[in-house]
C-alpha positions as CSV (number, residue, x, y, z in Angstrom):
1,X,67.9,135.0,99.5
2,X,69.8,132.1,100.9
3,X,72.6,133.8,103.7
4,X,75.3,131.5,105.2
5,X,76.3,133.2,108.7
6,X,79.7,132.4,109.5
7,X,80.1,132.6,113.9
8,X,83.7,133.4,115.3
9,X,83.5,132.5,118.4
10,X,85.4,133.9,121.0
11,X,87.5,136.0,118.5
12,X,89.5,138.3,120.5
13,X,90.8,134.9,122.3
14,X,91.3,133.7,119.0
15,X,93.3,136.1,117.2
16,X,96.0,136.8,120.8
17,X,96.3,132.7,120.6
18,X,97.0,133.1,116.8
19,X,99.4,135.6,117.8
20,X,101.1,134.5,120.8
21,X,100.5,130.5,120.2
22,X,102.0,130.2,123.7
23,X,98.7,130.7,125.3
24,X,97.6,127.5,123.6
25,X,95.7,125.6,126.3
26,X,95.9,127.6,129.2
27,X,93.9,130.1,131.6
28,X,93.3,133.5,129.2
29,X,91.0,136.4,129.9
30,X,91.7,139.3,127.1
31,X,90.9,142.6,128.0
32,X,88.7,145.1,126.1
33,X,90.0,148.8,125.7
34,X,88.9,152.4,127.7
35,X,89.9,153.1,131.0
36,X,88.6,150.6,132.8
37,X,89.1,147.7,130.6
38,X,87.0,144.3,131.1
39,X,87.2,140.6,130.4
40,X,85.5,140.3,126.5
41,X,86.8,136.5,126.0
42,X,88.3,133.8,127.6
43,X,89.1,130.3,127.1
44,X,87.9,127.5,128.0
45,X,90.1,126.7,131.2
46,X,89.4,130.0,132.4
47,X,85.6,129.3,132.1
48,X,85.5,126.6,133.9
49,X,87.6,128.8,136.5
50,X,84.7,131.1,136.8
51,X,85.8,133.8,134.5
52,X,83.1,135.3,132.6
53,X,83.0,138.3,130.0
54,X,82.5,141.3,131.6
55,X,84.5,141.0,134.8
56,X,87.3,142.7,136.0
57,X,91.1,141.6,135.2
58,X,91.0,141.6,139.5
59,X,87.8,139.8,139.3
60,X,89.3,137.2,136.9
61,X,92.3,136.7,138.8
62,X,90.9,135.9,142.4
63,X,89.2,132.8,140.2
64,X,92.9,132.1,138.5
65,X,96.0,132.0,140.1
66,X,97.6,131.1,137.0
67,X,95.4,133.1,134.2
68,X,97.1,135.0,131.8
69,X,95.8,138.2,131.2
70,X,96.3,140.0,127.6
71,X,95.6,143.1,126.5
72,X,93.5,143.0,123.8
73,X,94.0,144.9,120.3
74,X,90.1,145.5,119.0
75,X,92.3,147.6,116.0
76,X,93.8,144.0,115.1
77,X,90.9,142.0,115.7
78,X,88.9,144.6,113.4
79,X,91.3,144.2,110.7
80,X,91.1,140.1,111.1
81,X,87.4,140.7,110.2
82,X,87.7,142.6,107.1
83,X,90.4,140.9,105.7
84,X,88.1,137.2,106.0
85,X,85.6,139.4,104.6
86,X,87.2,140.3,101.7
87,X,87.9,136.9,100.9
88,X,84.6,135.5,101.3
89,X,83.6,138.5,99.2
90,X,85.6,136.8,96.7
91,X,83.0,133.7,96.8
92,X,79.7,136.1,97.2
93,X,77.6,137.2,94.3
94,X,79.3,140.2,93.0
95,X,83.1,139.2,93.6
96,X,83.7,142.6,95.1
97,X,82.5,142.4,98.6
98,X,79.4,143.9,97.9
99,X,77.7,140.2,98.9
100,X,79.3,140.2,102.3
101,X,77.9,141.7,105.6
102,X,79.9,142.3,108.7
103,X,77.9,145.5,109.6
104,X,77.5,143.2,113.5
105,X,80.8,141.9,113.7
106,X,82.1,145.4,113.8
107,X,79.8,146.6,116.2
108,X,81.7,147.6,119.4
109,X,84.2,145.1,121.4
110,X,81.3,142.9,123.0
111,X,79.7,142.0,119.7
112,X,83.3,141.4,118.0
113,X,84.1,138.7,120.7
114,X,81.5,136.5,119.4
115,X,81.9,138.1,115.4
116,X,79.3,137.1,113.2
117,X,79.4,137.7,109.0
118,X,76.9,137.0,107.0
119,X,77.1,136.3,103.0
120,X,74.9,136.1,100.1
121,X,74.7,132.0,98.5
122,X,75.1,132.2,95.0
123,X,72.9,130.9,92.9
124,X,73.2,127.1,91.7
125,X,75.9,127.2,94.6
126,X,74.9,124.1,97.5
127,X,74.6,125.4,100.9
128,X,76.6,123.1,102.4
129,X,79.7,123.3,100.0
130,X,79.6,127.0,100.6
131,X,79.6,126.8,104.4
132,X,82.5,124.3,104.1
133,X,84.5,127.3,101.7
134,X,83.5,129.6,104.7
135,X,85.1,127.8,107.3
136,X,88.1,126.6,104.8
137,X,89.0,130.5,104.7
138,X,88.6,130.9,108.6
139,X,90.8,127.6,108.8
140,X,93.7,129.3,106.6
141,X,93.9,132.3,108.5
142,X,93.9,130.1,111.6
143,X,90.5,130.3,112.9
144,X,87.6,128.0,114.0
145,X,84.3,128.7,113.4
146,X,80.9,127.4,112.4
147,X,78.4,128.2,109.9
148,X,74.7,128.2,109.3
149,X,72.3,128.7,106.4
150,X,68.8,129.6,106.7
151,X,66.4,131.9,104.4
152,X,66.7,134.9,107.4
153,X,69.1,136.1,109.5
154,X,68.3,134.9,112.8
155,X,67.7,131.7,112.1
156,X,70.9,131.6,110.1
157,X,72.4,132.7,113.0
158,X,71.1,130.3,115.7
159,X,71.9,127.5,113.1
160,X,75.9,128.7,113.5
161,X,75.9,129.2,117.3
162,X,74.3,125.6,117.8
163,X,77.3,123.1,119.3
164,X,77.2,119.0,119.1
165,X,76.0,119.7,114.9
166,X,77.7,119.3,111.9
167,X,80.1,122.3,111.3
168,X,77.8,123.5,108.9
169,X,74.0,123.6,109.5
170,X,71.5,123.7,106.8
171,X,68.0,125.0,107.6
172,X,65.6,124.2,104.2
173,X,63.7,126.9,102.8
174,X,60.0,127.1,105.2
175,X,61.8,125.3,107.8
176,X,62.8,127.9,110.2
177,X,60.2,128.0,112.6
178,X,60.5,124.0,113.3
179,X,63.5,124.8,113.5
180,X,63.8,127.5,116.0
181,X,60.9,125.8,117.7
182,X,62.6,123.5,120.6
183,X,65.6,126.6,121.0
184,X,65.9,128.8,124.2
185,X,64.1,132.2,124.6
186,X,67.6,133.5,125.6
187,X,68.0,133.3,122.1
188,X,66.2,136.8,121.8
189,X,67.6,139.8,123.5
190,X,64.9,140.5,124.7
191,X,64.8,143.2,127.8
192,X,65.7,141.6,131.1
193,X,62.2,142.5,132.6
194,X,60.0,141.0,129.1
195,X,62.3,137.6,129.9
196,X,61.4,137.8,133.2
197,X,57.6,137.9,132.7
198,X,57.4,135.2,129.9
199,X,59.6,132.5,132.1
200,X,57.6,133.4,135.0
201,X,54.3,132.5,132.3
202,X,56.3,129.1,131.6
203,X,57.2,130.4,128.2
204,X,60.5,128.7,128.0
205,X,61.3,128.5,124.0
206,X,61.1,130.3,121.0
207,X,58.1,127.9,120.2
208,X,56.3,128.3,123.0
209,X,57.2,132.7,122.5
210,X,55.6,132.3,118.7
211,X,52.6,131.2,119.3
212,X,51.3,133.2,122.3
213,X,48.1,134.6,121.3
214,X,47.6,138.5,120.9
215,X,47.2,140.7,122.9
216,X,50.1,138.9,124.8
217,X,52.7,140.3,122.0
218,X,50.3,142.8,120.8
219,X,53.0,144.8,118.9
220,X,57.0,145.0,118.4
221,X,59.4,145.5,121.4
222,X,61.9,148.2,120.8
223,X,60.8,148.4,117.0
224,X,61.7,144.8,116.3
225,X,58.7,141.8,115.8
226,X,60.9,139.5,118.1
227,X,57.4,137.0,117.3
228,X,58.4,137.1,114.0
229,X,61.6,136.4,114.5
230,X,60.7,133.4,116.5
231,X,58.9,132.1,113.6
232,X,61.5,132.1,111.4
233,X,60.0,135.5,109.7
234,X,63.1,137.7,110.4
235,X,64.9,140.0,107.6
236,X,67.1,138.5,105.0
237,X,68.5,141.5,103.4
238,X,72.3,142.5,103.8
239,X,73.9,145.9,104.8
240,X,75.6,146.1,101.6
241,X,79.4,147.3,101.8
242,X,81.0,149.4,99.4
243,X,84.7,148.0,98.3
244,X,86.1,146.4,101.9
245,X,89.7,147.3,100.7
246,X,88.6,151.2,100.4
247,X,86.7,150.7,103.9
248,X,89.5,149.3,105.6
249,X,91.4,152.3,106.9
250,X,87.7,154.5,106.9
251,X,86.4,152.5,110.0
252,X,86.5,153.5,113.2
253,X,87.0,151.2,116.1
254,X,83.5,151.1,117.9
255,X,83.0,150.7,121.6
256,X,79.3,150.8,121.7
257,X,76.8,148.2,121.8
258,X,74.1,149.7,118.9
259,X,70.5,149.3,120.0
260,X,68.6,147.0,117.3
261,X,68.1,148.4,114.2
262,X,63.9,148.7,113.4
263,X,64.2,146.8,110.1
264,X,66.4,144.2,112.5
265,X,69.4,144.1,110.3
266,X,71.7,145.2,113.8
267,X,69.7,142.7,116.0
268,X,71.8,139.9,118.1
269,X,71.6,136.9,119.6
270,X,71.5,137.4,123.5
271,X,75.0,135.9,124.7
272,X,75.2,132.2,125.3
273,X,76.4,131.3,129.3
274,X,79.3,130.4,128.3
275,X,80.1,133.5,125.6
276,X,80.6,130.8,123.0
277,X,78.3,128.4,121.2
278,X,74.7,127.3,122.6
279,X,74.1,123.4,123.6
280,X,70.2,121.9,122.7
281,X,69.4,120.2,126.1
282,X,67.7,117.1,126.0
């Protein structure tokens, strides 16, 4: 099964900018929700501040004098996701939705900022012409974004997080592990202390990750084969949804950041530094 991803980056900003277009161009954190609310996007002049995800709104301003801080709405940006979906479900096999899976980018505040969707190709449809009817969609409902195509999941999905490519990237059929080969272990979110131990082993890329002999990676971490993942060998199937329009009012808001499912169909990219799209070196 062929699966464009379509990557939203930094949505939350998106969406407040959409709303309140004055914030076009300048310093923005937006909050989460709870209690204690934290930084879950910013733009790009309040990156190169300092501000990262996950700070305080007094962390963020000690780096800003003039950031704007907004209070985020993940009820809105939930509602932005489903309504794009519906209308790319409109393209998918099926016409109903049914071809259309945005079981991630609903999956708490953290995972919407950087929303991910993915969608079955129809058959006889090219690859690139669907991406581009992808993004045309995001475009109309003022959005920027960048899609990928690949024969699994995570290799779909590192296609639409790569930067300085054409807006839509192609992977051919067998080509996912030269593909993946030259990309960054951070890629995988892999435990803190596993990352640890393979850097400190010079195992830098998902190349280098793949072809470590066993018993280095002897057997799955967490219940995911993140080898095979690296090799391009990941799942391909979709969390079918039932009618989005019937599911609209039906979700909840999620604040929690799911473990990865076994069969890998919840697994995510680890975050890039800068919360947004991941840069190739060299």
């Amino acid at each position: 099964m062929r699966l464009a991803c379509l990557h939203l980056p930094a949505l939350p900003l998106q969406v407040e900018v959409r709303v309140h277009p004055d914030l076009l161009g300048r310093a923005v954190a937006v909050l989460g929700s709870g209690d204690h609310p934290a930084v879950v996007a910013c733009s790009r002049a309040a990156f190169e501040a300092g501000i990262r995800p996950g700070m305080s709104p007094g962390q963020a301003r000690l780096r800003a004098d003039d950031l704007a801080v907004v209070t985020g709405s993940p009820g809105r940006w939930r509602d932005e996701v489903i309504a794009l979906a519906e209308e790319i479900g409109a393209l998918a096999p099926g016409g109903d939705g049914r071809g259309v899976d945005l079981s991630e980018a609903l999956d708490g505040e953290q995972v919407m900022a950087n929303a991910v969707l993915f969608a079955e190709i129809p058959t006889g449809q090219r690859s690139e012409r669907f991406g581009r009817q992808l993004l045309q969609l995001a475009a109309a409902r003022g959005y920027r974004g960048r899609v990928g195509v690949a024969w699994d999941r995570f290799t779909a999905r590192a296609a639409a997080r790569m930067r300085d490519e054409a807006p839509v990237v192609v992977v051919a059929r067998g080509g996912s592990a030269e593909f993946l080969a030259p990309l960054p272990l951070e890629l995988l979110p892999l435990r803190d202390e596993v990352r640890a131990l393979l850097r400190a082993a010079g195992v830098r890329t998902l190349g280098q990750f793949a072809a470590l002999p066993p018993p280095s990676v002897g057997r799955p971490v967490d219940g995911v084969d993140y080898q095979g993942l690296a090799r391009g060998n990941g799942p391909s199937e979709l969390v079918r949804q039932p009618a989005l329009r019937a599911r609209r009012a039906a979700l909840p808001a999620r604040s929690g950041r799911g473990r990865p499912a076994e069969d890998g169909r919840q697994l995510r990219l680890a975050e890039a530094d800068d919360g947004l799209q991941l840069r190739l070196a060299g």
